[in-house]
Structures are given as C-alpha cells and as structure tokens.
C-alpha positions as CSV (number, residue, x, y, z in Angstrom):
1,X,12.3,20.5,25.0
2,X,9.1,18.3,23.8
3,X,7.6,18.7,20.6
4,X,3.5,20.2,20.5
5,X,1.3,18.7,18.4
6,X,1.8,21.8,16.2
7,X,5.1,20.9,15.8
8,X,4.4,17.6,14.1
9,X,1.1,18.0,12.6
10,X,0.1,19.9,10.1
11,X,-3.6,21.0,8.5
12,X,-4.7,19.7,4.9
13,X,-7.1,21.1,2.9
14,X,-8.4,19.9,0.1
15,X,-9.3,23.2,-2.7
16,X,-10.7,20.6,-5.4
17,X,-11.2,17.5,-7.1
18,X,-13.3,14.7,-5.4
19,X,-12.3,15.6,-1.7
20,X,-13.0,19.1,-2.1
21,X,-13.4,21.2,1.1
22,X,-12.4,18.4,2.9
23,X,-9.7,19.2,5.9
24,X,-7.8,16.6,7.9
25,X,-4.7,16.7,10.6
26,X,-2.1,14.9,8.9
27,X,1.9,14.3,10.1
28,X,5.0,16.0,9.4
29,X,7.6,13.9,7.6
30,X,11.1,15.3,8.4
31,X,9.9,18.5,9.6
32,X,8.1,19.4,6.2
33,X,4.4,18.7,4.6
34,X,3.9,16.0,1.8
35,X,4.7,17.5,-1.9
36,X,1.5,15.2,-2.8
37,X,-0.5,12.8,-0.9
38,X,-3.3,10.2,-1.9
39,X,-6.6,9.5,-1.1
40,X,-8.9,6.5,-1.5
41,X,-12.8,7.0,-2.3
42,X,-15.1,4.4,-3.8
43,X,-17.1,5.2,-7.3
44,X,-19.7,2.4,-8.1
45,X,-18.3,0.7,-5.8
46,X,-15.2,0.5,-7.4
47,X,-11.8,2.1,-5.1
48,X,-10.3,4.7,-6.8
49,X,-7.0,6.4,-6.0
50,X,-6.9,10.5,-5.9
51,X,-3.5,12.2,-6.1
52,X,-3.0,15.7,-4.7
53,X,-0.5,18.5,-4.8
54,X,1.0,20.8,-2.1
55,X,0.2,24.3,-2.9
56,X,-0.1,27.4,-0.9
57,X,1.0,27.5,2.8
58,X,0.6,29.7,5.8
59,X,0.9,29.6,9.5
60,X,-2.4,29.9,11.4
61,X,-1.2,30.8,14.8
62,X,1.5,27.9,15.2
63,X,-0.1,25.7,12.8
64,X,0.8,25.0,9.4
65,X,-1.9,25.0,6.8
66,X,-1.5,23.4,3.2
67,X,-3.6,23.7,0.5
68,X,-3.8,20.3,-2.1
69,X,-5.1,20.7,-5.4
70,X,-6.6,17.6,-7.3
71,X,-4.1,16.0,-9.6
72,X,-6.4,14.5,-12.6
73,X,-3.6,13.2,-14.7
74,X,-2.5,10.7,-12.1
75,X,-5.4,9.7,-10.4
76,X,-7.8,7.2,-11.3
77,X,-11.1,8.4,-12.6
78,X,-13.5,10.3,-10.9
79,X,-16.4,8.8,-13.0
80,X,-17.6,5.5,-13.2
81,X,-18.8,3.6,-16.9
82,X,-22.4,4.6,-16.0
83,X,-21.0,8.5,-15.5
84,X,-21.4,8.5,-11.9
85,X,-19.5,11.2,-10.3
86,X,-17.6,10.5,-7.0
87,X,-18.3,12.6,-4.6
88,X,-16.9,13.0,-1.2
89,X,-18.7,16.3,0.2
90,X,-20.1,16.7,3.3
C-alpha cells in the first residue's frame, strides 16, 4: 500500500511569536510531528533564529494539524538595538 501525502505531511501553525498565523506543510519524522522546530527571520538585517513548541493536535479530515507556540527563552531576539520588531505577518 502507498503512503498519501497525508500520511507523511503534516500542517503547522504558528499561534504566536514572530511567525504568528503563519501555516506551512511540513514532513513527518518517524510517523510523528516535531516536538519543536526553528525558524529563520531577518531583524535589521540581522538573521535571527525562532524556536517553537508542539502543542495542541487534531485531525482535520486525514490531516494532522499542530499548533507551535513561540519559545522566547531559546530564541534569539525578536528586537533589534534600535527596537525594531520583527515581524513576519502577512
């Protein structure tokens, strides 16, 4: 039997932080979604790394939904010297 994509993908959502409201496809690793994932986003012109944490869960039809909730302590920050805020909203 071949795997669907629902099978190996699964849906992010981002709930806050700098890539709030955000949703992406991401991959399955081992059957199961990340317990945290990173993102990259620029402030100043500067990279900054952004960690998030699995949360809530749920099936949406066949596909796997996660929520990710902005980790402050471990990512870099989110303003700049000049108190720019990064912002990654659409």
């Amino acid at each position: 039997m071949s795997e669907t994509p629902s099978d190996v993908q699964y849906v992010v959502r981002f709930v806050d932080g700098p890539f709030e409201g955000r949703v992406e496809h991401r991959v399955l690793r081992g059957g199961t979604p990340e317990p945290e994932i990173s993102e990259l986003g620029s402030v100043g012109g500067q990279e900054r790394l952004y960690w998030y944490v699995a949360g809530e869960s749920r099936h949406v039809g066949d596909v796997l939904h996660v929520s990710y909730s902005f980790d402050k302590r471990d990512s870099d920050p989110v303003e700049d010297d000049n108190g720019e805020v990064d912002s990654l909203r659409f």
